[in-house]
ChimeraX commands (.cxc) that place a marker at each C-alpha (Angstrom):
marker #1 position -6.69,-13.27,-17.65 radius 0.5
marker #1 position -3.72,-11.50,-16.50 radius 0.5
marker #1 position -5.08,-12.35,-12.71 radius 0.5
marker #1 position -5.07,-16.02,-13.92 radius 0.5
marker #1 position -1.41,-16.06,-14.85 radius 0.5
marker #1 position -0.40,-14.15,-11.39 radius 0.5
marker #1 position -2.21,-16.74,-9.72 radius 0.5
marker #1 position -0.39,-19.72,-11.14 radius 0.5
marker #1 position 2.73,-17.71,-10.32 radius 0.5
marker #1 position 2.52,-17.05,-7.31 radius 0.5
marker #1 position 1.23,-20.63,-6.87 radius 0.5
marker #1 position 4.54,-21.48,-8.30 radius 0.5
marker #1 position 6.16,-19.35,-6.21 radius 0.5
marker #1 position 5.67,-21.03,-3.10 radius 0.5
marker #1 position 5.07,-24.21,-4.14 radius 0.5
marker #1 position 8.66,-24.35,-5.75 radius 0.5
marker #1 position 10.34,-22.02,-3.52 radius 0.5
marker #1 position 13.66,-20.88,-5.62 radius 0.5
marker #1 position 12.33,-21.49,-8.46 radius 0.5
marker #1 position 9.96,-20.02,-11.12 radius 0.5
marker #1 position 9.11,-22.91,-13.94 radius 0.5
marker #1 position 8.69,-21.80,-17.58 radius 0.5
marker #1 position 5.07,-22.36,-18.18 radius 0.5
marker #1 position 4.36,-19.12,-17.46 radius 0.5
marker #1 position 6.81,-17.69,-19.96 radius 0.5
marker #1 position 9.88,-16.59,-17.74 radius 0.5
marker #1 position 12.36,-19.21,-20.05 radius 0.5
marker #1 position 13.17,-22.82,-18.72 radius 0.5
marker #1 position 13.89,-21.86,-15.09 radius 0.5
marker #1 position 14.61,-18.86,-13.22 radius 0.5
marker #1 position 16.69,-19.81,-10.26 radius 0.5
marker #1 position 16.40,-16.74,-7.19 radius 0.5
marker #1 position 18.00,-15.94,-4.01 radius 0.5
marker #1 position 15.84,-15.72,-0.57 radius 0.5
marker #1 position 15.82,-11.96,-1.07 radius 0.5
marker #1 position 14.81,-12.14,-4.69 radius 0.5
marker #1 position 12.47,-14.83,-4.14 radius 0.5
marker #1 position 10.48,-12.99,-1.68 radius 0.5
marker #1 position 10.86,-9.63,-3.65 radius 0.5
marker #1 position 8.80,-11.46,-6.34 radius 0.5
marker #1 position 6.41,-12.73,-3.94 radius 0.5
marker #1 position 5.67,-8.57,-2.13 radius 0.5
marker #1 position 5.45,-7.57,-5.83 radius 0.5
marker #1 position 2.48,-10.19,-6.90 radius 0.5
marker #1 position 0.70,-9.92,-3.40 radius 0.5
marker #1 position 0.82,-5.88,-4.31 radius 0.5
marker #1 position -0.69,-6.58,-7.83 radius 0.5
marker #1 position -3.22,-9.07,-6.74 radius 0.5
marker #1 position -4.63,-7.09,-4.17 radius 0.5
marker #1 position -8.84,-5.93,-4.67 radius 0.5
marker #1 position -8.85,-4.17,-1.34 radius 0.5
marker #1 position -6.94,-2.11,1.23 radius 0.5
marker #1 position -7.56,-0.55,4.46 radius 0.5
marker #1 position -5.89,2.95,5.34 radius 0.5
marker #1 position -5.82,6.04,7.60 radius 0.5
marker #1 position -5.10,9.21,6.57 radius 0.5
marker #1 position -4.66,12.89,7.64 radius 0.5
marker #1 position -5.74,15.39,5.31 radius 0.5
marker #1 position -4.61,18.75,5.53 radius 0.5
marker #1 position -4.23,22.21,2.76 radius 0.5
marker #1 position -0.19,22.40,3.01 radius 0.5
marker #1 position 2.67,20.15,2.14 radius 0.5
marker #1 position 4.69,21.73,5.02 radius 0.5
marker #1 position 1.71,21.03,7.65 radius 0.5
marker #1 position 1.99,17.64,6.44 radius 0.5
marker #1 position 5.45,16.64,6.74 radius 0.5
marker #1 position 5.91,18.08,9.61 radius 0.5
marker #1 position 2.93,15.60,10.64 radius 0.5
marker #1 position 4.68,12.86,8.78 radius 0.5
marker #1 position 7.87,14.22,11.29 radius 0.5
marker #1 position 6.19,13.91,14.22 radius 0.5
marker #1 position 4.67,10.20,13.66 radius 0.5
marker #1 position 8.73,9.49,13.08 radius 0.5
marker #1 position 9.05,10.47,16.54 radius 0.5
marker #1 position 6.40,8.37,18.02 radius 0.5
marker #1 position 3.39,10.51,18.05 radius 0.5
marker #1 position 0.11,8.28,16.91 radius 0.5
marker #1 position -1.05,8.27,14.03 radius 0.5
marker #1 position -5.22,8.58,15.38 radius 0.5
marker #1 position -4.24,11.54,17.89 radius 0.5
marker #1 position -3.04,13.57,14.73 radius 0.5
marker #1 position -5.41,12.96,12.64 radius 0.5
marker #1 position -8.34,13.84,15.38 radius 0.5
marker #1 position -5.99,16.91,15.98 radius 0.5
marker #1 position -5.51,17.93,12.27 radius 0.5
marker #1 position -6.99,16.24,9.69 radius 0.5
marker #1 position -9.97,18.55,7.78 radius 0.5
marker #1 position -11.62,15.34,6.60 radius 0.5
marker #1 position -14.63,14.10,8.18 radius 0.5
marker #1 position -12.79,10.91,8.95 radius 0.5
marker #1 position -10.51,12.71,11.46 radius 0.5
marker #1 position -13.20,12.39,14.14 radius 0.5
marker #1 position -12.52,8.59,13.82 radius 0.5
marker #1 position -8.34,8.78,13.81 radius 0.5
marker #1 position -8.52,8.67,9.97 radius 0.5
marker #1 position -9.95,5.20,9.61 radius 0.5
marker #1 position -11.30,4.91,5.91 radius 0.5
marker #1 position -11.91,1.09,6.40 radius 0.5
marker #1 position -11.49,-1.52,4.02 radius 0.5
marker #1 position -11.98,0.20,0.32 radius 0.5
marker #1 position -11.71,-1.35,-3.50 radius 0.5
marker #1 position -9.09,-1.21,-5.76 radius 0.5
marker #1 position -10.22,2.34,-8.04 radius 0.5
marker #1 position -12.56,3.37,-4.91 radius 0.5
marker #1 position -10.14,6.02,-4.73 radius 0.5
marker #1 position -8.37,9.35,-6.23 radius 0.5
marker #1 position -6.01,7.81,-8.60 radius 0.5
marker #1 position -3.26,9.55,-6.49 radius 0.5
marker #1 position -4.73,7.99,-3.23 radius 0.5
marker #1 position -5.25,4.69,-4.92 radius 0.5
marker #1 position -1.62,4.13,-6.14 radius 0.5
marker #1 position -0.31,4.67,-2.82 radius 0.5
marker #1 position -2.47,2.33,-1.38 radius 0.5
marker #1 position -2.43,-0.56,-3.45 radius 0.5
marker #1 position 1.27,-0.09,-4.48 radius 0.5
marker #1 position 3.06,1.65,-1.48 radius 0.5
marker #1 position 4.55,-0.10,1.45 radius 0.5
marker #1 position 2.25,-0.56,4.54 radius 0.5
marker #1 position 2.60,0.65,7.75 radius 0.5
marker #1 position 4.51,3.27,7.46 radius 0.5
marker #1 position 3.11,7.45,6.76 radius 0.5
marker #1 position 3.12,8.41,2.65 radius 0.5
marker #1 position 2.71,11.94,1.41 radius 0.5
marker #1 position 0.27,12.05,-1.29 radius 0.5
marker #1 position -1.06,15.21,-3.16 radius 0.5
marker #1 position -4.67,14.94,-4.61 radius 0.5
marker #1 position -7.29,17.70,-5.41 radius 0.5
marker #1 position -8.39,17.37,-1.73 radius 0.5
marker #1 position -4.95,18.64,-0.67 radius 0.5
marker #1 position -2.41,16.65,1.25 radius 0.5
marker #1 position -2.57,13.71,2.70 radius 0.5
marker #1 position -0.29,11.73,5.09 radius 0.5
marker #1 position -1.49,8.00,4.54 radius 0.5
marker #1 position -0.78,5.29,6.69 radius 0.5
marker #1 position -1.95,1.59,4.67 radius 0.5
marker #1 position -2.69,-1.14,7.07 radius 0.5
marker #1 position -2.88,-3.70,4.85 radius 0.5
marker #1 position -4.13,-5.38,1.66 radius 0.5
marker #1 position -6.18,-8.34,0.65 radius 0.5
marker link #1:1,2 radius 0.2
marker link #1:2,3 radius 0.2
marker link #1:3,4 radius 0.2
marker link #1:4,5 radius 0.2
marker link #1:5,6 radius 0.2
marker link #1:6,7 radius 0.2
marker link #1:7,8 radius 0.2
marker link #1:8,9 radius 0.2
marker link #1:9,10 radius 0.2
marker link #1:10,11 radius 0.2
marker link #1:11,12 radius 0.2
marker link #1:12,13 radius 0.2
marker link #1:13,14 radius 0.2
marker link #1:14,15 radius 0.2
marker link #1:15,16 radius 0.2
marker link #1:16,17 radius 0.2
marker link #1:17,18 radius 0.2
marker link #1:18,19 radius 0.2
marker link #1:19,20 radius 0.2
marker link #1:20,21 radius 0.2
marker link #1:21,22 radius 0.2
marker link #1:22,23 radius 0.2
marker link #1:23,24 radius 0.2
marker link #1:24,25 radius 0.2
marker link #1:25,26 radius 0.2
marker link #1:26,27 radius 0.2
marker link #1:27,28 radius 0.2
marker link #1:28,29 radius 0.2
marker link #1:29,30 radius 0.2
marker link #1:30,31 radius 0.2
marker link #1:31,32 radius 0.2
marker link #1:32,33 radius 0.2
marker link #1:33,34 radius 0.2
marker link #1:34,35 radius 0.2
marker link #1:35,36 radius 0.2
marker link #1:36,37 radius 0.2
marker link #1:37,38 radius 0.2
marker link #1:38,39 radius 0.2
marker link #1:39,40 radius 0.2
marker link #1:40,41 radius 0.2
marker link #1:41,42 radius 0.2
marker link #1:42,43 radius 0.2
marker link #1:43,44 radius 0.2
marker link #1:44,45 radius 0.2
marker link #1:45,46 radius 0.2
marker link #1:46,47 radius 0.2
marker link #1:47,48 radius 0.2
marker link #1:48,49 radius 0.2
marker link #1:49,50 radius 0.2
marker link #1:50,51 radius 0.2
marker link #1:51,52 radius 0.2
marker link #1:52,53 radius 0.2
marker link #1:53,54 radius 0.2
marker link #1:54,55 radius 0.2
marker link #1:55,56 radius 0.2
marker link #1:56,57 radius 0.2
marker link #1:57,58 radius 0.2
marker link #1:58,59 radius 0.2
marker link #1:59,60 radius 0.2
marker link #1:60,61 radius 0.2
marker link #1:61,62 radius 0.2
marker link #1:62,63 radius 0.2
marker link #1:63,64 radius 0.2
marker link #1:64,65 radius 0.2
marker link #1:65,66 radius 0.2
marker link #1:66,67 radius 0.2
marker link #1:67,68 radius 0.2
marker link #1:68,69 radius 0.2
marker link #1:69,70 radius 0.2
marker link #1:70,71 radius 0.2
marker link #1:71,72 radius 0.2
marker link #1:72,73 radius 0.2
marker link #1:73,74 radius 0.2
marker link #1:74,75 radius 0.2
marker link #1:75,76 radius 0.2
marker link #1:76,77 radius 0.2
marker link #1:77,78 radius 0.2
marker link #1:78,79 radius 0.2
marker link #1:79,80 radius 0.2
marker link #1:80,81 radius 0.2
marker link #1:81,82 radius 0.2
marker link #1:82,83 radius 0.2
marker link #1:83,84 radius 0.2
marker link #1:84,85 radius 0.2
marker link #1:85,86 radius 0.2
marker link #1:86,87 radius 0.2
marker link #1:87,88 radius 0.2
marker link #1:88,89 radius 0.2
marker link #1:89,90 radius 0.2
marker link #1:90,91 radius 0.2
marker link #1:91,92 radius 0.2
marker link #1:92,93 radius 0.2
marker link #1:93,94 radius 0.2
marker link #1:94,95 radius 0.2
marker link #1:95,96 radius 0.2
marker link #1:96,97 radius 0.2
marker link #1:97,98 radius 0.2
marker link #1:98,99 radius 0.2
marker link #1:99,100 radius 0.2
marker link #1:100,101 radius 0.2
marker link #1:101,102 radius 0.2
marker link #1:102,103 radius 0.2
marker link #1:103,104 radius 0.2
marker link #1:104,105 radius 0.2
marker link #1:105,106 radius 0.2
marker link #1:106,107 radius 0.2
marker link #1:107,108 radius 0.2
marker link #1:108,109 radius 0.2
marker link #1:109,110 radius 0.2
marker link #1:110,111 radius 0.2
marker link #1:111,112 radius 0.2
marker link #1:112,113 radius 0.2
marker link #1:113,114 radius 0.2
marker link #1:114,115 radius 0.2
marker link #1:115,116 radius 0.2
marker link #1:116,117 radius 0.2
marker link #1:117,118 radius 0.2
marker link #1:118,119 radius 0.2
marker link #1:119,120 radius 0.2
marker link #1:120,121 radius 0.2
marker link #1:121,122 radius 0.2
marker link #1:122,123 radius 0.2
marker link #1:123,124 radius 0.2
marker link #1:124,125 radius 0.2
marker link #1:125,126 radius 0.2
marker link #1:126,127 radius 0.2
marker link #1:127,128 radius 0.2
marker link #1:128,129 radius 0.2
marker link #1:129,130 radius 0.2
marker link #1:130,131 radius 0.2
marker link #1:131,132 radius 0.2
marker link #1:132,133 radius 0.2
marker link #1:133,134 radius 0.2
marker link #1:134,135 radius 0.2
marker link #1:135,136 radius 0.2
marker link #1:136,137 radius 0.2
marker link #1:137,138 radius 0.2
marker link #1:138,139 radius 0.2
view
């Protein structure tokens, strides 16, 4: 249901463009700025996504990985780090986890991916340890 209504929104959205008609209970009209506009837009893509694709580094100490997360700022790639340090199996492959469904993962894990912004390194803390998570993108 709630999907439904998102739907229509963001149909509404960018069919519209500025603004947001009251059928979907927001009042008579909601009149937005660019900015706002595609605010709203990020915000329902985020909440409609089923799947995501990541990498990830996984390592036993915060401090290993934001000092990771420090040298990515730099320029270091994200892959060579990962093969280097990462103590999950998927290291061998540059931290590729593929393409994964919405509640696939640690609730921890999950929320960064499906909520966080992409392409750029989170730190996440799970039962695993730490991870430095890098979300590619969302569908």
């Amino acid at each position: 249901m709630i999907n439904g209504v998102i739907s229509k929104l963001l149909s509404t959205v960018r069919n519209k463009g500025k603004t947001v008609q009251s059928s979907y209970g927001l009042g008579e009209q909601m009149p937005m700025n660019r900015v706002q506009f595609e605010s709203l837009e990020v915000l329902l893509r985020r909440i409609m996504a089923n799947t995501a694709a990541a990498l990830h580094i996984l390592v036993k100490h915060k401090e290993q990985a934001e000092d990771i997360i420090k040298q990515l700022k730099k320029g270091a790639k994200f892959q060579a780090l990962a093969k280097k340090h990462s103590t999950c199996p998927s290291g061998k492959r540059g931290g590729d986890l593929g393409e994964f469904r919405r509640g696939q993962m640690v609730p921890q894990f999950d929320k960064v991916c499906f909520s966080g912004e992409t392409l750029v390194p989170h730190l996440v803390k799970t039962k695993f340890g730490w991870h430095v998570v890098k979300v590619l993108y969302r569908t």
